[in-house]
N, C-alpha and C positions, 0 to 999 in steps of 0.2 A: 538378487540385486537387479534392478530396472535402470534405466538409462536415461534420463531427465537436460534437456538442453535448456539453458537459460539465454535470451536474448536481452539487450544487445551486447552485452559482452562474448557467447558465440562461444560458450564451453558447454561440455558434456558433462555429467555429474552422475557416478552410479547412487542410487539410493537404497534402503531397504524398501517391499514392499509395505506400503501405509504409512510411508514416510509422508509428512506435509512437503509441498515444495516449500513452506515457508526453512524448513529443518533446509534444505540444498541449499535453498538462496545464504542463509546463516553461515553453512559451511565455507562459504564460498568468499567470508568478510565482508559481503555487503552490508552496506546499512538498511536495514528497516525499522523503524522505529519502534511497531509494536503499541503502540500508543493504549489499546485494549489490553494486552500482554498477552495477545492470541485468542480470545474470547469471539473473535468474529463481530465485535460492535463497532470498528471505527474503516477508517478507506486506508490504511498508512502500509497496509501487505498487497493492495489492489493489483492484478497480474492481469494477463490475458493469454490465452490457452489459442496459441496458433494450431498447434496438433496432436492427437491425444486426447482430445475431450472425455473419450471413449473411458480412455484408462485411467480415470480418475475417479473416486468417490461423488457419488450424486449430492446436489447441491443441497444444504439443509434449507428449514425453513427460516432459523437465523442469518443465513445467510444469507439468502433471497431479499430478506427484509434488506439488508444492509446496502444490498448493492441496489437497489431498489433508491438508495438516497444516493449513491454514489453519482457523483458526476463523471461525465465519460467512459461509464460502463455499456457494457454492450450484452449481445448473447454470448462472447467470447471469455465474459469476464468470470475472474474465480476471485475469492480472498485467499492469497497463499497460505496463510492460519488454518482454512477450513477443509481444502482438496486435500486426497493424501491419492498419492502414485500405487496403480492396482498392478501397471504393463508397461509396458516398451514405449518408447516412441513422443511422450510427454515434449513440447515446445514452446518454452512459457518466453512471455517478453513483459519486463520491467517497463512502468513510466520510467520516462526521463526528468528528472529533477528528484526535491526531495519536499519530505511534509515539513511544514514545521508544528512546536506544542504548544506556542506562547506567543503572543505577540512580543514576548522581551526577543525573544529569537529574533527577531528581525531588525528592532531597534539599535543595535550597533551599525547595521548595514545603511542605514538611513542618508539618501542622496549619492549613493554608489545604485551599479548597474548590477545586476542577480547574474550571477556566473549560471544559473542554470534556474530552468522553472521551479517555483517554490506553488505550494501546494496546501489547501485544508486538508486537517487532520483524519475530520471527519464526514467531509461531502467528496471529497477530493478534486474541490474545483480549484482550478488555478486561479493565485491571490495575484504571484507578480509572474509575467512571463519573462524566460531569458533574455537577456541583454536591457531587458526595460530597468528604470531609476525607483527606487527603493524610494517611496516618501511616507513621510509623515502622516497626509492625508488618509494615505492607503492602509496604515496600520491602526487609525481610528476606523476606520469601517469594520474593523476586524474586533470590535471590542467584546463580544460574544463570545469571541474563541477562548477563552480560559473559563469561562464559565462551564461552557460545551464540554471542554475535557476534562473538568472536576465532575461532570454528569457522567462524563464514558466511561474513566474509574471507579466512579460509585458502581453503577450499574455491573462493573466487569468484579469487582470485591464479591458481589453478592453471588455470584458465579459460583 
């Protein structure tokens, strides 16, 4: 068993070796959407690897690609889908907010204030930032996004 911290909630988590952290973060009832269903095609497992980089499975070339389109990825970033836990000392931290898969997702919220950043599925740029007003406007510029993740399923079926 290895020893996996998740931020920002600030628990420890043993795992088996070649566990994904996506498997710790699931244990742990967070939500991830999965949006891919772990295929490594979309941003909705996006993590960043404070320490440990080390002890973690090398990056594929799918996932290169992926985080490649990601918004606010960095050299820190992993897809939690793809890392699996080799050693000790693993420190991952969660975006804050959540993805959503549909612009219906958002259309009850319409003219209210987003309790928390709301996020694309699949670039992982931020659509509404926290405390900003949910509008209309803003969920027509989004009109791609269901097309987008009938493409990421397809693409993740053929898997």
């Amino acid at each position: 068993m290895k020893s996996l911290t998740i931020l920002p909630i600030g628990e420890s988590i043993l795992v088996k070796t070649e566990d994904r952290i996506l498997d710790a973060i699931l244990s742990k009832e967070l939500k991830v959407m999965m949006a891919c269903g772990g295929k490594g095609l979309c941003a909705t497992c996006h993590c960043w690897v404070e320490a440990g980089n080390d002890q973690l499975t090398p990056m594929t070339e799918r996932e290169k690609r992926t985080l490649a389109r990601v918004t606010g990825a960095n050299a820190t970033s992993r897809l939690s889908c793809q890392a699996k836990v080799l050693g000790e000392g693993v420190v991952v931290r969660l975006p804050d907010g959540l993805f959503i898969e549909s612009t219906k997702d958002l259309e009850a919220f319409v003219g209210k204030r987003a309790s928390t950043s709301i996020f694309h599925p699949i670039d992982g740029s931020m659509l509404v930032e926290k405390g900003k007003i949910i509008t209309r406007s803003r969920i027509m510029q989004l009109e791609n996004l269901d097309v987008d993740m009938a493409r990421v399923r397809a693409e993740a079926a053929k898997l």
